[in-house]
C-alpha angles and dihedrals in degrees: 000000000000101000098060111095144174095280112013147344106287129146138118109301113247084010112063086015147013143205087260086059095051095046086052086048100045088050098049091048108087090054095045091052091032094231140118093217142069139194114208137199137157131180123227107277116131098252099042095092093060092046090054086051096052088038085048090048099046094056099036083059094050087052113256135118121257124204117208116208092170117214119012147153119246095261103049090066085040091056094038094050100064096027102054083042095252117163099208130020137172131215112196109213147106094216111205094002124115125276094263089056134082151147158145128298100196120197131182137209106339094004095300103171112234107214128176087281099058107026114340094077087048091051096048088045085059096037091058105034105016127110119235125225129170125221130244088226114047113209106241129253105236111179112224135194113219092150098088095045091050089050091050088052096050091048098081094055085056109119126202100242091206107179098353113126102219129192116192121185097196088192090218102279155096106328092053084081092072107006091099097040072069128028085027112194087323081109128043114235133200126187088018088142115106111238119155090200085067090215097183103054138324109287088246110122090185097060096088090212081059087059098049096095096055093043090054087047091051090054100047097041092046085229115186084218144015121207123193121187115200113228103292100025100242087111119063123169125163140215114223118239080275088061083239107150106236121215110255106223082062082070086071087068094047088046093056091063086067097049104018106041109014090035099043098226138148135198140080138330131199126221131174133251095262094045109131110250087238089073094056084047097052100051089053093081082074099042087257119175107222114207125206113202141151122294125262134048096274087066100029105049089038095053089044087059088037090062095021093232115181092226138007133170150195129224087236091071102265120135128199127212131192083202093055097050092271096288132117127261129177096196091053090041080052095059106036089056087050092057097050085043094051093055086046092056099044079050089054100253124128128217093253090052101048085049088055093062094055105040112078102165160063120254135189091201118226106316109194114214120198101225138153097196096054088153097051093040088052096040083048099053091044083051106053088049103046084049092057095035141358107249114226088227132023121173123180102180094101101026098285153327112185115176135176125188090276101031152021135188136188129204121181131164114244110256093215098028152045093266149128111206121217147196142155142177137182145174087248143031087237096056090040101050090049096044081056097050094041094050090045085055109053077041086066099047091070088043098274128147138175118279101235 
């Protein structure tokens, strides 16, 4: 089925997948998760209430309880699943996808994320082949507020912002329910309305034209920081008082002053496969163990338990947090950073300054290349580098990393599209620049081009 992917359930609704889908799903669920109950959320897009009803309908007929918390973001049934003691829960959402879109974010005992290897392959497999049968006695629908509890835990990480000129493009979605109930009119907002047609711009942070308006806010209104949360809040990233994006695996860095250095902690962090070097060396001032594991919050959150590190990130703007079950939260990463930025500004460091002491290199940024062979192409660039030199590192868990004393790159196929995706970085522009041209070329070899 179209719709099942690597982490959760996403496509274009009556498209990929139907209400029919979703009651099948729904109904197979409790099995599939082995509970009785189940936790449920959705976001504000237009077809997320008929795809609550059908979910609603499918495990009530196989017999379990459902519990309704109405509109949420991500993390809030992250954080309510573990934390209430459920053993399944469903967020409906298709995060940063575009309005047509949606879906459904499963997650297991204590937040464990189910992804297609421990639980999603099993439920499409039913979905597609399995008999329905519904039960005599139909679970029962309770209605729950988790709002307000979330909202408590996520008080005591509020900083004062005394001072700090913060702009904050809430992208119309999710975290417009519960930003205000804590940073109150401190920030100023702007698309903090919740609109599930997203009529300003898509709820994807890491498309630059869907930036433009909160760069154009920083700079007239002069802000120390911008903030940008993606469609469920799960996603933050940030532009510097220049209105300069900043590259969110950097924020690790920031993220270690809180824990690291204002919390006095020590232990282990995990970054993803495509993390800049400069992250791991800059951590390294406080004894921190880097981690380098597999994208996407399946493999993230579960290594970060694994190791029971106390933080861990993506490039694509997720943050993990051992005080947070292990799980990513925009809304908890916000704050945190806040709080570091807040003590830099009353110490007379900008944002962009404090960036520039952690950024070392030069980076090409994720280039997406449209490609069928994505195994040979990768095989073929590994290939062509370990014949002219020995890498000093080569892992193959996430597609590869292949680094050299100057330079490192990383290539690993798209778990939902047709893509290879790309990144390099080096010591220099020269060695950057080559090590681009000479990776597009072998891509096109095996009829690949760049995504525009």
């Amino acid at each position: 089925m179209k719709a099942f992917k690597a982490y959760d359930i996403r496509g274009i609704y009556n498209v990929d997948f139907t209400k029919e889908d979703v009651y099948k799903i729904g109904y197979f669920l409790p099995e599939v998760l082995m509970t009785e109950k189940i936790l449920v959320g959705r976001d504000v897009r237009e077809s997320s209430y008929e795809i609550l009803e059908y979910l609603i309908k499918g495990i009530t007929d196989a017999g379990a309880d459902v519990y309704d918390a109405g509109l949420a973001t991500t993390p809030m049934i992250y954080y309510s699943t573990a934390k209430l003691g459920f053993e399944g829960s469903v967020m409906i959402t298709a995060s940063h996808n575009p309005a047509n879109h949606n879906g459904l974010k499963v997650s297991g005992i204590k937040a464990k994320p189910i992804g297609y290897d421990n639980g999603l392959k099993k439920l499409e497999h039913l979905v597609e082949y399995g008999e329905i049968f519904p039960s005599p006695i139909k679970g029962k629908l309770h209605k729950l507020n988790i709002k307000e509890p979330y909202i408590d835990f996520l008080s005591k990480f509020v900083p004062k912002l005394s001072g700090l000129k913060v702009s904050i493009d809430c992208s119309n979605g999710m975290i417009g329910l519960i930003i205000k109930e804590l940073l109150g009119n401190i920030p100023m907002y702007i698309y903090d309305n919740l609109d599930g047609t997203f009529p300003n711009h898509d709820p994807n942070p890491l498309n630059p034209k869907n930036l433009e308006d909160l760069q154009k806010h920083v700079a007239i209104n002069r802000s120390d920081i911008g903030v940008i949360f993606d469609g469920d809040a799960d996603r933050v990233m940030f532009l510097d008082e220049n209105a300069q994006f900043i590259s969110p695996d950097l924020m690790l860095a920031v993220i270690g002053h809180y824990f690291f250095e204002e919390k006095g902690l020590r232990g282990k962090v995990v970054q993803d496969i495509r993390t800049t070097k400069a992250v791991g060396e800059y951590l390294a001032q406080w004894d921190a163990e880097v981690i380098t594991w597999r994208v996407g919050r399946a493999y993230a959150a579960t290594k970060l338990k694994e190791v029971d590190g106390i933080f861990g990130g993506e490039l694509a703007g997720h943050y993990y947090f051992k005080d947070f079950y292990y799980s990513d939260s925009g809304m908890l990463a916000c704050l945190i950073i806040l709080n570091v930025i807040e003590r830099m500004h009353n110490k007379g460091i900008s944002v962009s300054k404090l960036i520039s002491q952690i950024k070392k290199y030069y980076n090409s940024g994720e280039i997406n290349y449209k490609i069928e062979k994505k195994q040979e192409a990768m095989d073929a660039i590994v290939e062509f580098y370990k014949n002219m030199q020995t890498p000093e590192l080569l892992l193959d868990f996430d597609g590869y990393r292949i680094e050299y004393k100057n330079w490192w790159l990383s290539i690993r196929p798209s778990n939902t599209e047709p893509y290879l995706r790309f990144l390099a970085e080096a010591n220099s522009d020269d060695i950057l620049k080559n090590v681009v041209k000479t990776v597009t070329e072998i891509v096109e070899k095996f009829g690949g081009n760049i995504e525009k």
